[in-house]
KOLMIPA-908038 format. One record per atom (N, C-alpha, C, O): x, y, z. Coordinates in nm, 2 decimals. Atoms other than C-alpha are relative to their C-alpha. Example, Ala and Ser with C-alpha at 12.3 -4.5 7.8 and 13.67 -1.06 7.14 Angstrom:
2
R_c1_c2_c3
R_0.09_-0.12_0.00
R_1.23_-0.45_0.78
R_0.09_0.12_0.00
R_0.19_0.12_0.07
R_-0.09_-0.11_0.00
R_1.37_-0.11_0.71
R_-0.08_0.11_0.08
R_-0.03_0.22_0.09
***
This chain:
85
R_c1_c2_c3
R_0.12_-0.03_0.08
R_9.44_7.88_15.59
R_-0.09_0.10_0.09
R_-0.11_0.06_0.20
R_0.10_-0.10_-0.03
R_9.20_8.18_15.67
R_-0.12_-0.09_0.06
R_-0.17_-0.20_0.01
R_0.15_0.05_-0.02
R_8.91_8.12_15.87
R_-0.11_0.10_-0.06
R_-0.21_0.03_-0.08
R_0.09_-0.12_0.03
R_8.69_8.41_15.75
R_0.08_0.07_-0.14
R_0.21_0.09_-0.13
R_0.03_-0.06_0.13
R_8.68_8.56_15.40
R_0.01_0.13_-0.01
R_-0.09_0.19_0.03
R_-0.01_-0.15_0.03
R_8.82_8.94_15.31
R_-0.16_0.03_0.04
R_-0.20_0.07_0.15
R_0.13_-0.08_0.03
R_8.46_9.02_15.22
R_-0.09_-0.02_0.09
R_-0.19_0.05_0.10
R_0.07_-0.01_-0.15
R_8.32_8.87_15.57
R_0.05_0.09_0.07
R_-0.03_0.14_0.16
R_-0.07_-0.13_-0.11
R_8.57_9.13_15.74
R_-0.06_0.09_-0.05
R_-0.13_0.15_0.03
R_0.06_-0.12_0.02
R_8.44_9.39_15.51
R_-0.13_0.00_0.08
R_-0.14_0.07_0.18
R_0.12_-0.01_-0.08
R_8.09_9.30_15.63
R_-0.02_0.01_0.14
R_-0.11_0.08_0.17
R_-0.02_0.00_-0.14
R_8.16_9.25_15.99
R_0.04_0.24_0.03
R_-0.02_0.32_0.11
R_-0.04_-0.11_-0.02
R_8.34_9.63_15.97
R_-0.10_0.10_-0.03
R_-0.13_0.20_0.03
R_0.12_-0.11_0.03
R_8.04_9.78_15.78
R_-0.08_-0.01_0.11
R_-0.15_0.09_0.12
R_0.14_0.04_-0.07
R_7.79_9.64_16.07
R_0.11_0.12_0.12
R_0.07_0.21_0.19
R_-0.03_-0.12_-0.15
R_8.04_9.84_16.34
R_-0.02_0.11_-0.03
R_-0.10_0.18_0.04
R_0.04_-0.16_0.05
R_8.05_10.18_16.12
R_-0.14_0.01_0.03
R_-0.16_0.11_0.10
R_0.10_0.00_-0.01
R_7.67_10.11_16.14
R_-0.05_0.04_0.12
R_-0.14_0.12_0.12
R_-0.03_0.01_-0.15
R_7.71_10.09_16.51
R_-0.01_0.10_0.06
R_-0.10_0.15_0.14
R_-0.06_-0.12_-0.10
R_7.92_10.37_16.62
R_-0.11_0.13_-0.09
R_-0.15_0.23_-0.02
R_0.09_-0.10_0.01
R_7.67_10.59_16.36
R_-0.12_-0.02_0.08
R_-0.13_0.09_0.13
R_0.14_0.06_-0.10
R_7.36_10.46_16.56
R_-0.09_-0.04_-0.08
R_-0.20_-0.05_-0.03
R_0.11_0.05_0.10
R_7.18_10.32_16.24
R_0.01_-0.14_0.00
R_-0.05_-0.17_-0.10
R_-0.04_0.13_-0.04
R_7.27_9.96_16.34
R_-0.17_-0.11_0.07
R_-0.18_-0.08_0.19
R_0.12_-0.02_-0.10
R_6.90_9.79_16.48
R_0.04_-0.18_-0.04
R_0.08_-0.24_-0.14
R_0.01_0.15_0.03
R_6.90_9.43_16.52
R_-0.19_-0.09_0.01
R_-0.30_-0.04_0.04
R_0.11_0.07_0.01
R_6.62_9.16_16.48
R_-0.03_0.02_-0.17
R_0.03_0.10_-0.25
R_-0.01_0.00_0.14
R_6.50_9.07_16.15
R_-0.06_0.11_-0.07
R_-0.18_0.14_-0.04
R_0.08_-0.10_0.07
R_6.44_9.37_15.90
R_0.05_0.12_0.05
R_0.04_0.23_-0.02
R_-0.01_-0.13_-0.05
R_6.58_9.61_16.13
R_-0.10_0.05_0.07
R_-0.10_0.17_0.11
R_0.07_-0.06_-0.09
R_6.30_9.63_16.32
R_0.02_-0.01_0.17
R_-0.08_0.00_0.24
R_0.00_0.05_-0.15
R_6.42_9.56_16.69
R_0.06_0.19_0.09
R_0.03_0.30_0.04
R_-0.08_-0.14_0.00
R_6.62_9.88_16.85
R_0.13_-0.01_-0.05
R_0.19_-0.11_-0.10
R_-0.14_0.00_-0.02
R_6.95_10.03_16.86
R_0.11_-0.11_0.04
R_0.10_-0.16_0.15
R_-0.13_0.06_-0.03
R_7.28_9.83_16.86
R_0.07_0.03_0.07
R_0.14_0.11_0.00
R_-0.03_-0.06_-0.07
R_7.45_9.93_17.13
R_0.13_-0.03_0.07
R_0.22_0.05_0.11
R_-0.15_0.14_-0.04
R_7.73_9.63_17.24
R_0.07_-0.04_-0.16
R_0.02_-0.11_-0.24
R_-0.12_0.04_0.08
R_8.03_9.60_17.00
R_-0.03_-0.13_-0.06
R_-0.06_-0.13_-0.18
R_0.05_0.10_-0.01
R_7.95_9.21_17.06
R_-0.11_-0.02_-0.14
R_-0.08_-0.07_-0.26
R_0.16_0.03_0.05
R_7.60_9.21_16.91
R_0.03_0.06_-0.16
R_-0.04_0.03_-0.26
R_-0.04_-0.10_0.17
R_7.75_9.44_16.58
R_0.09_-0.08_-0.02
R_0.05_-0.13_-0.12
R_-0.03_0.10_0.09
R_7.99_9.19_16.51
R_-0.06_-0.14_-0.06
R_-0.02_-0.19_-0.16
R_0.06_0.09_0.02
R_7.75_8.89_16.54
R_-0.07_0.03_-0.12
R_-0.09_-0.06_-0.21
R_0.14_-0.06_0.05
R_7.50_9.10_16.35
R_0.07_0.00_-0.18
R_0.02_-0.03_-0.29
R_-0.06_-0.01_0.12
R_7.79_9.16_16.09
R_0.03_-0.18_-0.06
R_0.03_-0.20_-0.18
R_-0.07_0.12_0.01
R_7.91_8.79_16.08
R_-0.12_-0.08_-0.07
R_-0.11_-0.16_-0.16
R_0.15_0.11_0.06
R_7.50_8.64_16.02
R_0.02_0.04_-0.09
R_0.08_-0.05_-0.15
R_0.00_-0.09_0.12
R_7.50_8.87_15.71
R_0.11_-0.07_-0.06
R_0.08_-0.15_-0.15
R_-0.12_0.08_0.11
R_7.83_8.73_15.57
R_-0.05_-0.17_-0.02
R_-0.05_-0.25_-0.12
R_0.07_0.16_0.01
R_7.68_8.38_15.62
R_-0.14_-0.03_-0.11
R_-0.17_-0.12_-0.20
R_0.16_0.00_0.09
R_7.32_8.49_15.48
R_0.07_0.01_-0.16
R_0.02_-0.07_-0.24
R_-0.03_0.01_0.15
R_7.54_8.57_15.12
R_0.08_-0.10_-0.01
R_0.15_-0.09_-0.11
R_-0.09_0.08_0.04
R_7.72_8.29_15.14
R_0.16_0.01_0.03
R_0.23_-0.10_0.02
R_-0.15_0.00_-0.01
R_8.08_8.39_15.21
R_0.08_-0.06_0.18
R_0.03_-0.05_0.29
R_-0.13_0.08_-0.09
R_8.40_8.21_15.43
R_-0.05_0.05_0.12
R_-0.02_0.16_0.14
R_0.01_-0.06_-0.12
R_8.26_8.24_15.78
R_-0.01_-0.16_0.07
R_-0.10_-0.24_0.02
R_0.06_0.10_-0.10
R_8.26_7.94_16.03
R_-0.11_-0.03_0.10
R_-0.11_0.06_0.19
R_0.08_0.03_-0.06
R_7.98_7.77_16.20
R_-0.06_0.09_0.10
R_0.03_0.17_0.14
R_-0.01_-0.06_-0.12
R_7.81_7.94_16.48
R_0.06_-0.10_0.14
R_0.07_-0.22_0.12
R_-0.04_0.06_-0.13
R_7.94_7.83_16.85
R_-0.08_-0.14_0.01
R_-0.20_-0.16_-0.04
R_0.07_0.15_-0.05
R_7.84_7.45_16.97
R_-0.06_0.04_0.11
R_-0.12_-0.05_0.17
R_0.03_-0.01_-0.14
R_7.75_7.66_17.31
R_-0.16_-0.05_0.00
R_-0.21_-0.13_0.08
R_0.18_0.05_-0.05
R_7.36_7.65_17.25
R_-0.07_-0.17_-0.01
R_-0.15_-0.24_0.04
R_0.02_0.14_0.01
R_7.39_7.33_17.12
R_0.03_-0.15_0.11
R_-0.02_-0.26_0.10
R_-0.05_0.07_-0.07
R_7.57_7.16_17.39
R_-0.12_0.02_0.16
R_-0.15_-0.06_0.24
R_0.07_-0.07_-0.07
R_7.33_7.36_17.61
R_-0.16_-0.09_0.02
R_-0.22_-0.13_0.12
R_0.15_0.06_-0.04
R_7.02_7.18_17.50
R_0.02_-0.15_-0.03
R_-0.08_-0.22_-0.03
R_-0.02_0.19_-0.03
R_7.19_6.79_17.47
R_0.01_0.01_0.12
R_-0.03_-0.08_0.18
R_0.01_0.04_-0.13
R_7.24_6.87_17.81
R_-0.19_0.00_0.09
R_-0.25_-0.02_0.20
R_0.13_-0.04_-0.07
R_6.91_6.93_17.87
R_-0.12_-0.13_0.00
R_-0.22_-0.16_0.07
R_0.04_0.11_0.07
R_6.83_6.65_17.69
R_0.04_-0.11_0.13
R_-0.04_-0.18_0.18
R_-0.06_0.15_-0.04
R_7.04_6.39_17.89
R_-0.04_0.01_0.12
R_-0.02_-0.10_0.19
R_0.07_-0.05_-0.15
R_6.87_6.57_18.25
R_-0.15_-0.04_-0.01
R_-0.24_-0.02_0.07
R_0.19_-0.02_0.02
R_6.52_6.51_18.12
R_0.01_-0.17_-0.05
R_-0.10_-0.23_-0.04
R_0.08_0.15_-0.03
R_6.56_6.13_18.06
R_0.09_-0.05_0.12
R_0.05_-0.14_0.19
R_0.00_0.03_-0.20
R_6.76_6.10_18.39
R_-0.09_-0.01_0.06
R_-0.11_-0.11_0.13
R_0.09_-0.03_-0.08
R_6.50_6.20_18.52
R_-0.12_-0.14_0.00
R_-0.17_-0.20_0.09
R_0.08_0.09_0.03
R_6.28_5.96_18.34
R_0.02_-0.17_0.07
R_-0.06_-0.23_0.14
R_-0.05_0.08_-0.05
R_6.48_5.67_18.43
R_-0.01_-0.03_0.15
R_-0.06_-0.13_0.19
R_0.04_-0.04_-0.13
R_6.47_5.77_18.79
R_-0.13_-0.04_0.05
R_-0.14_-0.10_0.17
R_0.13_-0.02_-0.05
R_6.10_5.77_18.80
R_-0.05_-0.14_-0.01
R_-0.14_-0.18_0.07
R_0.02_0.10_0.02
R_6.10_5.40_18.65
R_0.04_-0.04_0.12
R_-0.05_-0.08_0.19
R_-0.07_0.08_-0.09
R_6.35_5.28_18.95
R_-0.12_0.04_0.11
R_-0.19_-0.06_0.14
R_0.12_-0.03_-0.14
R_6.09_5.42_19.24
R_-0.10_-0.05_-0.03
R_-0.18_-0.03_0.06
R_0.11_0.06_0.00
R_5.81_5.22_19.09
R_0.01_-0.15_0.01
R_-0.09_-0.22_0.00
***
């Protein structure tokens, strides 16, 4: 089974053409600058297939795992502060 949707590839491929023309700008609206990293023009293509709804998987668990960790360092910590009193 496909993970991504024909018409998410289309979109993903429209956002590179966008790219290599230099009319590509990220941030919302198109107001931020130029696109400039491959990277950043496929993500840019991939939110867009998501924003209409079509076959795209989740974003990454990275940020997420990023801030439970951050999470489980900040009541260590807490914990910590009870034992020394």
């Amino acid at each position: 089974m496909a993970r991504y949707s024909r018409s998410a590839g289309k979109d993903v491929k429209r956002a590179m053409h966008k790219r290599k023309k230099g009319t590509l700008k990220s941030g919302k609206g198109g107001k931020g600058g130029k696109v400039k990293s491959r990277k950043q023009a496929i993500a840019i293509g991939l939110s867009e297939a998501r924003k209409k709804g079509k076959k795209v998987p989740k974003k990454s668990s990275s940020k997420r795992k990023s801030s439970s960790r951050k999470r489980k360092s900040a009541s260590k910590r807490k914990s910590s502060r009870k034992s020394k009193k």
